[in-house]
C-alpha positions as CSV (number, residue, x, y, z in Angstrom):
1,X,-92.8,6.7,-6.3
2,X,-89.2,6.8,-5.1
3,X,-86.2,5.6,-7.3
4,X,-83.2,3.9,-6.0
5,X,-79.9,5.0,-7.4
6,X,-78.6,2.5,-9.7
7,X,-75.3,0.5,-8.4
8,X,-72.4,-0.3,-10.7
9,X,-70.8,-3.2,-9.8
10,X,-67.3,-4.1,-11.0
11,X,-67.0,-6.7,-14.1
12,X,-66.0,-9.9,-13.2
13,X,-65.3,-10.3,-16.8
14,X,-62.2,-7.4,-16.8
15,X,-58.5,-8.4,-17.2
16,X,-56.9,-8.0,-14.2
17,X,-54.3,-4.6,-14.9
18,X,-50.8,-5.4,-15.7
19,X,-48.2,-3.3,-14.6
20,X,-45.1,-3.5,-16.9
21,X,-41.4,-2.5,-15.7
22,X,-39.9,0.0,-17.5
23,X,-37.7,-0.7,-19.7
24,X,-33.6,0.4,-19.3
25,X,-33.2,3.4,-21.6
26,X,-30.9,3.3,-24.0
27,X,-28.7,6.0,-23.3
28,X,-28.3,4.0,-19.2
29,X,-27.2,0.7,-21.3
30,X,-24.9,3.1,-23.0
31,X,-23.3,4.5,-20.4
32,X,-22.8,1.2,-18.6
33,X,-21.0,0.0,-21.7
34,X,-18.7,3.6,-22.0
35,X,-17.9,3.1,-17.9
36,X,-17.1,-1.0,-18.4
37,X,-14.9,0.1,-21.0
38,X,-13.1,2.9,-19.8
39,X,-12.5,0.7,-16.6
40,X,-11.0,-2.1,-19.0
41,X,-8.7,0.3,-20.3
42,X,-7.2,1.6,-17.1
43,X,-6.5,-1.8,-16.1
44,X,-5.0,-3.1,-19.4
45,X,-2.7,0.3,-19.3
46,X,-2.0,-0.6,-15.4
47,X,-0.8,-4.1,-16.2
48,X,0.8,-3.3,-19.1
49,X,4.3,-1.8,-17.7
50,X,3.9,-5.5,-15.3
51,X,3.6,-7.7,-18.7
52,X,6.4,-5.8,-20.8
53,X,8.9,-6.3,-17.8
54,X,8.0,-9.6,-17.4
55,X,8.8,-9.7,-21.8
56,X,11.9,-7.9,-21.3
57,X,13.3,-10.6,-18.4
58,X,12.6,-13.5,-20.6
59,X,14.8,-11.8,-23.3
60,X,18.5,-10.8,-24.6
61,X,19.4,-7.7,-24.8
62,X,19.4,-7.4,-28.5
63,X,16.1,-8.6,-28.4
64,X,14.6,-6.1,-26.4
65,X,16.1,-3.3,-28.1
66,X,15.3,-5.3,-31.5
67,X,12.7,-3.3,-34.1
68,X,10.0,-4.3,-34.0
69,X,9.7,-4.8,-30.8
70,X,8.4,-8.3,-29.9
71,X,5.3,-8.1,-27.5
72,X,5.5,-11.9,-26.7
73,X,7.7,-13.5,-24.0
74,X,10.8,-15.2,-24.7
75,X,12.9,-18.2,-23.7
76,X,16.0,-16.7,-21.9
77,X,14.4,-16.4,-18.4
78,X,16.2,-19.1,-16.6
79,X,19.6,-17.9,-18.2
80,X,18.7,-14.2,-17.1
81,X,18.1,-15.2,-13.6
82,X,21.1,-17.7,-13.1
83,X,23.2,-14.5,-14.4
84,X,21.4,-12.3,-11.7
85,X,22.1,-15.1,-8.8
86,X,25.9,-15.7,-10.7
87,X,26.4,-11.5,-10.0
88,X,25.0,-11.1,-6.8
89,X,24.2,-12.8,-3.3
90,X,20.4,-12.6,-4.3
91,X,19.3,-14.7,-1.9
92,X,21.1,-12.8,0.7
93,X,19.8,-9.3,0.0
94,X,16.4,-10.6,-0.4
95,X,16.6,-11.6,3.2
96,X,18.0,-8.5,4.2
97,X,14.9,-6.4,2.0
98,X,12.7,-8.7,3.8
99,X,14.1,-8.1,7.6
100,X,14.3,-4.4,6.8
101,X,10.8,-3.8,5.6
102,X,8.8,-6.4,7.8
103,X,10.5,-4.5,10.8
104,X,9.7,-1.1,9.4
105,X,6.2,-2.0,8.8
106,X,5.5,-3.4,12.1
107,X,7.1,-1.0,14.3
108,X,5.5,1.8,12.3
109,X,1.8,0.3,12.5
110,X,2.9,-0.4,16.2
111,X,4.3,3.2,17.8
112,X,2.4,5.3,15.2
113,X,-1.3,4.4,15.9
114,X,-0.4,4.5,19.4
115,X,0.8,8.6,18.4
116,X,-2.3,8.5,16.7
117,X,-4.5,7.5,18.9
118,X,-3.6,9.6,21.6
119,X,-3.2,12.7,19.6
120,X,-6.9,12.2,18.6
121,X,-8.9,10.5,21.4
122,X,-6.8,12.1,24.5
123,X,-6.1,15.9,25.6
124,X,-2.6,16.1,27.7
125,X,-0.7,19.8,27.4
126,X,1.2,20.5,24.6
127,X,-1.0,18.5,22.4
128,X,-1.5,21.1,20.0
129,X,2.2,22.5,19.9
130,X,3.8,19.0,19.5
131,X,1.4,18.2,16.8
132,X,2.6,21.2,14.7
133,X,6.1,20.5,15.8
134,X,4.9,16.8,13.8
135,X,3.5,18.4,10.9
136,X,7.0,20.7,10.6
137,X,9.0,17.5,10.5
138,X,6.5,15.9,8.0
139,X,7.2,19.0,5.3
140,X,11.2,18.9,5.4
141,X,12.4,16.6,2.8
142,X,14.0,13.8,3.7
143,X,17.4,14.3,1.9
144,X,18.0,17.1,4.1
145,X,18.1,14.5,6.7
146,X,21.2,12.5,5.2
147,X,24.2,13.9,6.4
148,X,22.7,14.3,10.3
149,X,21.7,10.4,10.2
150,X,24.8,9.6,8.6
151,X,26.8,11.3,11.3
152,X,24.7,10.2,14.1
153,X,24.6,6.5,12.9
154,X,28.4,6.7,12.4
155,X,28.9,8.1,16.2
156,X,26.8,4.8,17.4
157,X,29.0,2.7,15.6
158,X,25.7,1.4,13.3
159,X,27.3,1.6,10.0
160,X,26.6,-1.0,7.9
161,X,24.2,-2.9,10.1
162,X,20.7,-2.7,9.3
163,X,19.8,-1.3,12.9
164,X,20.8,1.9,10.8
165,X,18.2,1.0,8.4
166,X,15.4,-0.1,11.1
167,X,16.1,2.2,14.2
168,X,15.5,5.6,12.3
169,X,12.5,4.5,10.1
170,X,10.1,3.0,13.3
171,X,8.1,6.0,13.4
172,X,7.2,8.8,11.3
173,X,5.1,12.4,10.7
174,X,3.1,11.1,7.7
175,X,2.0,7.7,9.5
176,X,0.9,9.5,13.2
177,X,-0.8,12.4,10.5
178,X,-2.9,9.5,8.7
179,X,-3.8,7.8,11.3
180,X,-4.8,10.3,13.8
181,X,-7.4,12.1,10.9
182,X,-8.7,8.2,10.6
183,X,-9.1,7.9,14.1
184,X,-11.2,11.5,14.5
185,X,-13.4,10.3,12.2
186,X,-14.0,6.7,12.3
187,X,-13.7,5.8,16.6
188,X,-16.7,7.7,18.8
189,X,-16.2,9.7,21.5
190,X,-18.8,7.5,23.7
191,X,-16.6,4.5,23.3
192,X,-13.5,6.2,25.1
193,X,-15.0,7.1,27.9
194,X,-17.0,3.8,28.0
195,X,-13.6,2.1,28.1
196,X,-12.4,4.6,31.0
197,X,-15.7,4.1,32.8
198,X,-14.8,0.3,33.1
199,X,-11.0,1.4,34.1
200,X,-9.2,0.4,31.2
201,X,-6.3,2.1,30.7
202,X,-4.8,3.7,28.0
203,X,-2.9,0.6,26.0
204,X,-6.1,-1.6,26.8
205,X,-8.4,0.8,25.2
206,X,-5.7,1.5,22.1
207,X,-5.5,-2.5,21.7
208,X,-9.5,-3.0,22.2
209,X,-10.7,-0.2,20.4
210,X,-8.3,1.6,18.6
211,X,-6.6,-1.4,16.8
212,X,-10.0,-2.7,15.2
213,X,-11.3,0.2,14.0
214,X,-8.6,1.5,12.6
215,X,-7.7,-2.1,10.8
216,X,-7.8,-0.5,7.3
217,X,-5.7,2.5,7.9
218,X,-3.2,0.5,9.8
219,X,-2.9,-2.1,6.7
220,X,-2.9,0.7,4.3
221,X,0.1,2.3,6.4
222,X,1.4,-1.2,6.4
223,X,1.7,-1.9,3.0
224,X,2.6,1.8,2.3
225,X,5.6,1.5,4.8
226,X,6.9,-2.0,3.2
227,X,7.2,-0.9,-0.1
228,X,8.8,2.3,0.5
229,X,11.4,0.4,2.3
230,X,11.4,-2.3,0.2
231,X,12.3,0.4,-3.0
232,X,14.4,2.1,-0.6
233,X,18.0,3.0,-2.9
234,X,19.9,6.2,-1.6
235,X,20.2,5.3,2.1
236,X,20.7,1.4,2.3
237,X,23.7,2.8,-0.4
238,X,24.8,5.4,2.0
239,X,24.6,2.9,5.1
240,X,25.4,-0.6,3.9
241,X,29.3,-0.1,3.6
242,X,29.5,-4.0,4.0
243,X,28.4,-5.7,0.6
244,X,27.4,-9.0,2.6
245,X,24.7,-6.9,4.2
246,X,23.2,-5.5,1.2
247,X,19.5,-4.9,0.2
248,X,18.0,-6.4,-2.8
249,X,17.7,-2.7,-4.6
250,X,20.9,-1.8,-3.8
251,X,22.4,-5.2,-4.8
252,X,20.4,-5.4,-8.6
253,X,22.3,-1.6,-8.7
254,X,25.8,-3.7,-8.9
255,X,24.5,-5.3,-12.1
256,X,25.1,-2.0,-14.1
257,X,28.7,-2.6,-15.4
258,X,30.5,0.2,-16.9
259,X,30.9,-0.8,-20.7
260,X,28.4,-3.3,-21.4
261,X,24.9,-4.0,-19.4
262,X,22.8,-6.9,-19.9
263,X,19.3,-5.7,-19.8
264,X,17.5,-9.0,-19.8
265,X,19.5,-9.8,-16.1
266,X,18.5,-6.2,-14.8
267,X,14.9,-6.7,-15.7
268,X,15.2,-11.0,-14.4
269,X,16.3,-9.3,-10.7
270,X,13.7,-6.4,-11.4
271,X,11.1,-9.3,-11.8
272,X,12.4,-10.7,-8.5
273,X,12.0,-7.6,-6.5
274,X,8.7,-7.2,-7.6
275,X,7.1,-10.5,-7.4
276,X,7.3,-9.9,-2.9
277,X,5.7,-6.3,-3.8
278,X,2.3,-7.9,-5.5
279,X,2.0,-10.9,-2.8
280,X,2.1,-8.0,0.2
281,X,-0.8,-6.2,-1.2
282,X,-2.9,-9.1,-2.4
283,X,-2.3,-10.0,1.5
284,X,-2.9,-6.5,3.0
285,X,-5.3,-5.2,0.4
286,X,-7.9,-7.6,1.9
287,X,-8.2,-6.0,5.4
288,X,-8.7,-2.2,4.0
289,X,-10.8,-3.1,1.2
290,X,-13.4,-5.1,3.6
291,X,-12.9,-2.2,5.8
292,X,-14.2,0.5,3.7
293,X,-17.3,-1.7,2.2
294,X,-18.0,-2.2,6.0
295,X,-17.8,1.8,6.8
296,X,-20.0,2.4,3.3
297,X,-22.5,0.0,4.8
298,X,-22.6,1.5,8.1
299,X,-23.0,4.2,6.6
């Protein structure tokens, strides 16, 4: 008599198995909340030296240095800035800011990505002695540089045009330094000699390959090179010997009078020289920031 092994067959009957997400833990909500917070913080103590300038403009002077001090904006804005436009040519030395730094910035994105570029993509002779010859120039302060410039701009008969502010400024060590480490890491080899195996030439494969890849380091050097010439003091004072071709830093610097100083006029014109600062980066920002989410997604 032979036996047949008996089969189990599944229950039609049993709940189907559930399988439940874990839960967050409580100390990774926690640490969410700490990192939110701590990110608040930072940005509240960044805009807070924004906000209090923006207080002291709209005030007297005895209310700014009243005690206690009053956190809330006052009235005495459009009095403080008809005193700052009643002082000095504000309109003038605005244009003259905005000629100086737009030409920096351009000329410097312009001839130092093409340094750039061909310091890192190209091998001519004295590459490697002309780029330390760079870096030496990049370490000497740039006082030190005063009294040579001043001479030499004097000799050329530049004084107290703003060629003297332009013409010396359109290239520098720190922007051909950034640039070049941005292009060694960010533009491949293969595409360089793709470009030379189709016979474009060196400008045609800096303005088809170099330029757009190395869009966020060329508006970070942008916006880096406007404000430093747009908060530019000791030279523009040094150069601009004729007060009709003053810049606006060196113009809001007349406002300090010798016995008495209105504060709330000085911090009016400070608000006016920084307004141009944000509306740059909110422009430029855009192009870097995009650029780096694109490399962290290529990536």
């Amino acid at each position: 008599m032979s036996t047949t092994p008996d089969v189990v067959r599944p229950s039609t009957s049993q709940a189907p198995v559930v399988t439940l997400k874990p839960r967050r833990g409580r100390q990774e909500v926690t640490g969410r909340v700490i990192t939110h917070a701590c990110i608040l913080v930072g940005v509240l103590l960044s805009l807070f030296p924004f906000y209090w300038l923006l207080v002291m403009s709209t005030s007297t002077t005895g209310q700014i240095f009243g005690y206690p001090p009053n956190l809330l904006p006052s009235t005495h804005l459009l009095e403080n800035l008809r005193n700052v436009v009643a002082n000095v040519d504000l309109l003038g030395a605005l244009v003259n800011s905005f000629v100086v730094a737009g030409s920096l910035a351009v000329l410097v994105v312009l001839l130092d990505s093409l340094a750039a570029f061909a310091f890192a993509k190209y091998r001519f002779p004295g590459q490697n002695v002309l780029f330390a010859v760079l870096l030496v120039t990049f370490l000497v302060p740039g006082n030190m540089s005063l009294v040579p410039s001043f001479v030499l701009m004097s000799e050329l008969g530049w004084m107290g045009d703003l060629q003297a502010l332009i013409v010396p400024g359109a290239a520098n060590a720190f922007g051909i330094f950034l640039l070049r480490q941005f292009a060694q890491s960010s533009i491949p080899d293969e595409l360089i000699e793709s470009a030379k195996l189709d016979g474009a030439g060196f400008f045609r494969t800096w303005w088809s390959i170099g330029v757009p890849m190395l869009r966020g380091g060329l508006a970070f050097l942008g916006i880096f090179t406007f404000v430093t010439a747009w908060n530019d003091y000791i030279w523009p004072l040094v150069v601009l010997i004729n007060p009709g071709r003053q810049t606006l830093q060196t113009a809001l610097a007349q406002m300090n009078s010798v016995y008495t100083t209105d504060y709330g006029m000085i911090m009016a014109g400070a608000v006016v020289s920084v307004v141009p600062l944000i509306g740059i980066f909110l422009i430029g920002s855009r192009h870097f920031i995009a650029n780096i989410a694109a490399g962290a997604l290529k990536g």
